[in-house]
VMD Tcl script that builds the backbone (N, CA, C; Angstrom):
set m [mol new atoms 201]
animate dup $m
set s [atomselect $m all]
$s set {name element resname resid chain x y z} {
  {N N UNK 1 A 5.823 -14.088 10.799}
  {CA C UNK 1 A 7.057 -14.816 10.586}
  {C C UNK 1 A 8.088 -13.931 9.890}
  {N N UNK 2 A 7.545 -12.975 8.523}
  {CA C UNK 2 A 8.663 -12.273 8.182}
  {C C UNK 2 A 9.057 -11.505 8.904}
  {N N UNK 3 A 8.128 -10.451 9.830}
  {CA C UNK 3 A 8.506 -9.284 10.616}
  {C C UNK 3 A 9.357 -9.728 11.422}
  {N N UNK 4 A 9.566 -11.013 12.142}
  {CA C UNK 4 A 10.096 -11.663 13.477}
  {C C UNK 4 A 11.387 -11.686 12.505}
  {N N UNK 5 A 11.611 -12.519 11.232}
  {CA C UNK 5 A 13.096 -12.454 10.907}
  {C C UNK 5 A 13.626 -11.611 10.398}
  {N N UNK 6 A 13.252 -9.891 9.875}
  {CA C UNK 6 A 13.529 -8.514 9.677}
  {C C UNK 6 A 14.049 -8.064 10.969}
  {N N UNK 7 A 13.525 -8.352 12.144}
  {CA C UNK 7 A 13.722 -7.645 13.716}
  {C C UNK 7 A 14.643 -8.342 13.596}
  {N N UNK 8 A 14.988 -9.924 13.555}
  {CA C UNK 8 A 15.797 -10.839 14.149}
  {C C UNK 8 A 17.505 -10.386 13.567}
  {N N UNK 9 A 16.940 -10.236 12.004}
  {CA C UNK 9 A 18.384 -9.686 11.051}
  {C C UNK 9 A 19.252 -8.588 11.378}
  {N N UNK 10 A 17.988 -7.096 11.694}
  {CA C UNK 10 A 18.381 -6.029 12.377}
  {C C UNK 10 A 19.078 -6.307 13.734}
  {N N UNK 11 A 18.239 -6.584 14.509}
  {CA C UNK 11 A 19.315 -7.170 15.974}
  {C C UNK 11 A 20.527 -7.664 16.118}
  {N N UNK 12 A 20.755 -8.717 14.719}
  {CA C UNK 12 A 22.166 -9.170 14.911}
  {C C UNK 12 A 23.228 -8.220 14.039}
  {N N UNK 13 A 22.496 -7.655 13.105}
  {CA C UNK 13 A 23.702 -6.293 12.249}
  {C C UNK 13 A 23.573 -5.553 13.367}
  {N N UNK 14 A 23.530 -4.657 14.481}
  {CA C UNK 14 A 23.606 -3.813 15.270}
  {C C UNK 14 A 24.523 -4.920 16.250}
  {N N UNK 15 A 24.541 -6.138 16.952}
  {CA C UNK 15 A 25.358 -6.451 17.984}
  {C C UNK 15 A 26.525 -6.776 17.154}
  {N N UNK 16 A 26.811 -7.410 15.787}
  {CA C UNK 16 A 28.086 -7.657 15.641}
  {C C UNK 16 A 28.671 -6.995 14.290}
  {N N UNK 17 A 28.387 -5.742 14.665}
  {CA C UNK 17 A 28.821 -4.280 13.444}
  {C C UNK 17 A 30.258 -4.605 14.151}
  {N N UNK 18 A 31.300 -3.844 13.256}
  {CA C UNK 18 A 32.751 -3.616 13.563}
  {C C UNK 18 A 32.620 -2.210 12.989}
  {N N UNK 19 A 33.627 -1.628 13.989}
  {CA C UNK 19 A 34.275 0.052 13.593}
  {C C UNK 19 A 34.610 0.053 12.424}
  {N N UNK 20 A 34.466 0.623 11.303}
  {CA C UNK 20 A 34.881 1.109 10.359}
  {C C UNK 20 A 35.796 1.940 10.144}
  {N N UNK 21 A 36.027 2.834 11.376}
  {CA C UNK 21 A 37.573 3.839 10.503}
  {C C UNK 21 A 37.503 4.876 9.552}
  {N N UNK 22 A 36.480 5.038 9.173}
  {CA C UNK 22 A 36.202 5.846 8.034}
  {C C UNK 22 A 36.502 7.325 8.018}
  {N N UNK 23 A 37.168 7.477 6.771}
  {CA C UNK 23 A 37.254 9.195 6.518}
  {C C UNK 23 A 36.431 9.777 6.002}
  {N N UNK 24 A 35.793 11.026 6.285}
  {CA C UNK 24 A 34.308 11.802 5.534}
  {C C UNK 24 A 35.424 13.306 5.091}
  {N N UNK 25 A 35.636 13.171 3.805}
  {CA C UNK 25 A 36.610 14.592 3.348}
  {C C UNK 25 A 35.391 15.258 3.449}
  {N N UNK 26 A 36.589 16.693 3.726}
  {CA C UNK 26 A 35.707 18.015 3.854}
  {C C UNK 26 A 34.994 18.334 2.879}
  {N N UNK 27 A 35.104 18.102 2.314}
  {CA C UNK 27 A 34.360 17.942 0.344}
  {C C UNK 27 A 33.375 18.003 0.491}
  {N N UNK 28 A 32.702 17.040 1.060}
  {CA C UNK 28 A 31.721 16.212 1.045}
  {C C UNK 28 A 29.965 17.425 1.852}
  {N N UNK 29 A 30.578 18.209 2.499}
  {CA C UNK 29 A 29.312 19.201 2.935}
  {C C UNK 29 A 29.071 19.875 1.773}
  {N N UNK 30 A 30.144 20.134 0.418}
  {CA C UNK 30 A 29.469 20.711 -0.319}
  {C C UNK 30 A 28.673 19.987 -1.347}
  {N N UNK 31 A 29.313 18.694 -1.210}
  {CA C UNK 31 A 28.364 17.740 -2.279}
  {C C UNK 31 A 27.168 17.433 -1.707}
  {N N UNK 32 A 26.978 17.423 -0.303}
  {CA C UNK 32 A 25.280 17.249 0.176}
  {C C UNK 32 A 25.031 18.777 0.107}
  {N N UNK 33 A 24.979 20.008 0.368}
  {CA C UNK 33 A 24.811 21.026 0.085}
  {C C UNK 33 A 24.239 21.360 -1.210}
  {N N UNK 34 A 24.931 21.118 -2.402}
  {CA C UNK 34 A 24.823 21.064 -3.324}
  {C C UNK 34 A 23.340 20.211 -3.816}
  {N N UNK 35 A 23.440 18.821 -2.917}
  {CA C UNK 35 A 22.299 17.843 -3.733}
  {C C UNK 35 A 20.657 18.420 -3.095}
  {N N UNK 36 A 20.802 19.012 -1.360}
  {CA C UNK 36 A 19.896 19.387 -0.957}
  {C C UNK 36 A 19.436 20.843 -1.853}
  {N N UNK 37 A 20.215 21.441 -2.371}
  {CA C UNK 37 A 19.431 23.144 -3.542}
  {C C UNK 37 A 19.152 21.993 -4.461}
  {N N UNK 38 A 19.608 21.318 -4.726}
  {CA C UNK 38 A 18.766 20.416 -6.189}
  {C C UNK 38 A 18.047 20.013 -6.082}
  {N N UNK 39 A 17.630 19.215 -5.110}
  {CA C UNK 39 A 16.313 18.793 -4.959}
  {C C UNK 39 A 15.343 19.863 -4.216}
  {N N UNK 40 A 15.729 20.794 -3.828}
  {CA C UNK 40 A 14.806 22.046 -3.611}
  {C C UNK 40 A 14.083 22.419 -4.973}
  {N N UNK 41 A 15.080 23.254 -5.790}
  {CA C UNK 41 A 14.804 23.550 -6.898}
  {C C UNK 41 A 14.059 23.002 -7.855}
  {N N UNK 42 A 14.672 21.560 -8.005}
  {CA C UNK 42 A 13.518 20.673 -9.225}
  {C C UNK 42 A 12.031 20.219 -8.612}
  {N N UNK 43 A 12.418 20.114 -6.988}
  {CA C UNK 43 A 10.650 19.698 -6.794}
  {C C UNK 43 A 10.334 21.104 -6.903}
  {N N UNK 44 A 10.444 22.637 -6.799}
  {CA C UNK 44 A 9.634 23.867 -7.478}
  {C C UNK 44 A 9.464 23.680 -8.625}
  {N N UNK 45 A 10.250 23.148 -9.369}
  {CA C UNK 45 A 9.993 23.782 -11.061}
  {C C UNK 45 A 8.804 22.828 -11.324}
  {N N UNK 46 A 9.044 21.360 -10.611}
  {CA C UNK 46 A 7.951 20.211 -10.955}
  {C C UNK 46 A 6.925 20.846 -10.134}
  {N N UNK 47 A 6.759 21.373 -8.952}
  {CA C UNK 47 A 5.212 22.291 -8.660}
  {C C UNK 47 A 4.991 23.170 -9.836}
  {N N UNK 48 A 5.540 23.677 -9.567}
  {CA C UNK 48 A 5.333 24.945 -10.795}
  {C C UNK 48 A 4.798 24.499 -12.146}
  {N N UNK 49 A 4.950 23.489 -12.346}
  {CA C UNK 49 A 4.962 22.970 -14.134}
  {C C UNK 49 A 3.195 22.424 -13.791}
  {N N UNK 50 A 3.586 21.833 -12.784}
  {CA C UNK 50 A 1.872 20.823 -12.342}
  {C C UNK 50 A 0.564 22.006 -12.264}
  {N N UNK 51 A 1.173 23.081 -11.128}
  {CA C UNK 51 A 0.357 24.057 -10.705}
  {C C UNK 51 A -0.144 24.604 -11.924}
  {N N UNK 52 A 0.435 24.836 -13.072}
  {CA C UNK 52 A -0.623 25.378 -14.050}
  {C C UNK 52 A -1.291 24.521 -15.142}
  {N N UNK 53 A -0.623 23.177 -15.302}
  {CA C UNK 53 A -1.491 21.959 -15.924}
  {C C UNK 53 A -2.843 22.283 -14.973}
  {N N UNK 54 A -2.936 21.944 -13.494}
  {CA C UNK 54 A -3.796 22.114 -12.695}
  {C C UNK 54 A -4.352 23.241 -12.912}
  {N N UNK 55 A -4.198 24.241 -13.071}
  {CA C UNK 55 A -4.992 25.689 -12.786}
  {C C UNK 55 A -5.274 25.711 -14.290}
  {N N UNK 56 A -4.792 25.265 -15.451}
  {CA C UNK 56 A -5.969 25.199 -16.869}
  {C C UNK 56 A -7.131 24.458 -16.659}
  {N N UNK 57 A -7.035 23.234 -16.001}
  {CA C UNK 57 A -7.965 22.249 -16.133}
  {C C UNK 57 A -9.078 23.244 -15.457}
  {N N UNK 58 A -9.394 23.805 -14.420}
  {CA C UNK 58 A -10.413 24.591 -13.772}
  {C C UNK 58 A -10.504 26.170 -14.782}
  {N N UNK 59 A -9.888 26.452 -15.241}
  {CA C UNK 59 A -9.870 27.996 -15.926}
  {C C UNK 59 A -11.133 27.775 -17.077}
  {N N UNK 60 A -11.773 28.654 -17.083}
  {CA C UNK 60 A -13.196 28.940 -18.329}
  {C C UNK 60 A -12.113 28.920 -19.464}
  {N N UNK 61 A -12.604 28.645 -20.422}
  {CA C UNK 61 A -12.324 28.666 -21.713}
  {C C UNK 61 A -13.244 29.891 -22.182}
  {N N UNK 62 A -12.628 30.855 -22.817}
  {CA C UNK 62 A -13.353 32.199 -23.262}
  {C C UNK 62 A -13.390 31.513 -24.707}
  {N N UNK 63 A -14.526 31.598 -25.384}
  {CA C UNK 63 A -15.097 31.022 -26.440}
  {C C UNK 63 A -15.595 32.316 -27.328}
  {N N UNK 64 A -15.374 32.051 -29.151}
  {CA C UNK 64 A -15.431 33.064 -29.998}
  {C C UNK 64 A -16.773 33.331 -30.339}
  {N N UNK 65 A -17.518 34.193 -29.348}
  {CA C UNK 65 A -18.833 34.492 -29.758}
  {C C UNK 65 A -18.577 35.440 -31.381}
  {N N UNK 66 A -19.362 35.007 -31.917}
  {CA C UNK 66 A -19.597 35.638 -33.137}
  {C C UNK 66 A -21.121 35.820 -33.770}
  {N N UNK 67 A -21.927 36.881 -33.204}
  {CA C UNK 67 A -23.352 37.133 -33.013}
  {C C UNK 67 A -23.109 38.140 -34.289}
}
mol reanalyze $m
mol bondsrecalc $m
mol representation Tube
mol addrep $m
């Protein structure tokens, strides 16, 4: 019943959309430009930060023999 009135909702926003008119300033490739290196960058630094939480948890602990 929900899926049938999700399809049903979608079907009628697609037959009775109106043109919008809209302006996209030239601006605007550098502000997605911009957001796509950011989210490049922070998901590395967040690998990067994990990858060695992760790679201590498996690393030996060298322990102070004192014989």
């Amino acid at each position: 019943m929900i899926l049938k009135t999700i399809l049903l909702a979608g079907l009628l926003t697609f037959i009775f959309t109106i043109n919008a008119y809209a302006y996209i300033d030239p601006g605007i490739i550098s502000v997605i430009f911009q957001a796509i290196i950011g989210a490049i960058v922070a998901g590395g630094i967040a690998i990067k930060i994990y990858w060695y939480k992760f790679k201590n948890i498996f690393k030996k602990k060298k322990g102070n023999k004192s014989d």
